[in-house]
N, C-alpha and C positions, 0 to 999 in steps of 0.2 A: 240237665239231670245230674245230682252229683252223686259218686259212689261213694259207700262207706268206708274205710282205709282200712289196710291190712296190717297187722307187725308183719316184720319184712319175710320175716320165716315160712309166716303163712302164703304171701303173695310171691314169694320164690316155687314155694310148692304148687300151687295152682295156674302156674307158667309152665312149669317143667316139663311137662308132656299134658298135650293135646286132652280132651277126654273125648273117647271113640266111645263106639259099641263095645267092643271086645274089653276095653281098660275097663267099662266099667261095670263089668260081671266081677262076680270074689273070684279071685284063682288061687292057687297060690306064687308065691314070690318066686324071681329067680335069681335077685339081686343075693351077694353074699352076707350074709350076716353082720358081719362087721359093716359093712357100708349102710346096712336097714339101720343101727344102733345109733348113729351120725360119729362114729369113728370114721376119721380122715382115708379114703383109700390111698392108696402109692403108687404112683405108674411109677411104671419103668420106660425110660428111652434107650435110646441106645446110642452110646457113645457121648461126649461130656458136652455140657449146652453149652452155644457157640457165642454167647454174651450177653449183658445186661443192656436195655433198652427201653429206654422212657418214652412214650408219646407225649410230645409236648407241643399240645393246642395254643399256649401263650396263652392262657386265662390263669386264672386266681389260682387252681388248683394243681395242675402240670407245673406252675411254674414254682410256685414252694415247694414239690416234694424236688423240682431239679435245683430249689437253693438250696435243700435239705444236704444233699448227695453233693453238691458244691464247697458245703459247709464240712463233711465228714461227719455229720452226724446221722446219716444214714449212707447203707453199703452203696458206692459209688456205681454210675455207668458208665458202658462203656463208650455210650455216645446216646444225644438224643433226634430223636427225627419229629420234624415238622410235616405234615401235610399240609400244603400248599393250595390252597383252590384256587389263588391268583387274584380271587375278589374277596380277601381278609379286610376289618375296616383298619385303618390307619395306627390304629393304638395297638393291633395286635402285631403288626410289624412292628411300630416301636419297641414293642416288650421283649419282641425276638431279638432285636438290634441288641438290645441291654444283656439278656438271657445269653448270647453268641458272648460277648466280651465278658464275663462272669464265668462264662464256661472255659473259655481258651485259657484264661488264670487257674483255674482248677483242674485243667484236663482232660473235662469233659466236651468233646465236642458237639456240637448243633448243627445237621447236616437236612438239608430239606429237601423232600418228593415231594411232586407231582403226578398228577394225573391229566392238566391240562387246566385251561381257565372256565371257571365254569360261569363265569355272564359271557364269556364270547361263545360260548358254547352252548346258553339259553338265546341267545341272539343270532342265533346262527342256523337255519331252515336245514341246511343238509347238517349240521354235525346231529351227535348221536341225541337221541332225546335223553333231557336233562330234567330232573324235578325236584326243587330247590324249593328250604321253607316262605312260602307265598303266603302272604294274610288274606284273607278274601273276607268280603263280605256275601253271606250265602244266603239263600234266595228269599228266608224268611225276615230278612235283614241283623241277625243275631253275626256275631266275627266267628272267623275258623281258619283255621289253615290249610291248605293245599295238601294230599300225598306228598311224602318226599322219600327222597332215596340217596341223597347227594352224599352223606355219611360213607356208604358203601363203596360209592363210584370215586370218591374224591379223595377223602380220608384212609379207609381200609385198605383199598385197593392198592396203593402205589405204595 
């Protein structure tokens, strides 16, 4: 079945909160004004942020905005971090190896988390359960993917 597509604006909105019972009675708003308008709100934190940080996956995308910031053409980091799964395919280590020595020339360093290997860790009966993007074929014979979650556990986490 295919869905019809959103502009982004609308399919941000229709994400953003759940629709309950209660959301969707009229109330009225309690959000402030300015934020209902799409004026930018402003947090405040406290105390001054403790540095600039790139996620760099080693793909097409992480890896030009860290040549960007290499280059000085956009505001530098102050380091970038790798998430590690430990089963990347062979090119995305390549990219790192290159992306590491580009970066120690500019200053920015490339420092890498883990979280653990996740095929010794889908291969493995006692470690934690792991669910990594799996292709299946499903029972009507049509392809799909497996649940996953490895993003969470691999990626964000560490």
């Amino acid at each position: 079945m295919m869905m019809a597509s959103r502009p982004p604006s609308a399919a941000r909105a229709a994400t953003s909160r759940p629709p309950t019972q209660s959301s969707a009675r009229c109330r009225p708003s309690t959000t402030p004004a300015a934020h209902r308008s799409g004026t930018p709100r402003r947090e405040s934190y406290p105390g001054q942020p403790r540095g600039r940080y790139l996620s760099l996956g080693a793909g097409v995308q992480s890896l030009s905005v860290f040549l960007l910031a290499c280059e000085g053409r956009i505001p530098r980091f102050d380091a970038a971090l790798f998430a590690d799964t430990g089963w990347e395919p062979k090119q995305v280590y390549a990219q790192l190896d290159t992306a590491r020595r580009i970066g120690a020339r500019a200053g920015i360093p490339v420092l890498t988390v883990s979280n653990g290997n996740i095929r010794r860790d889908a291969l493995n009966p006692k470690a934690r359960f792991v669910t990594m993007p799996l292709f299946v074929k499903n029972p009507d014979g049509s392809r799909g993917m497996a649940r996953r979650q490895c993003t969470g556990d691999y990626k964000s986490g560490p």
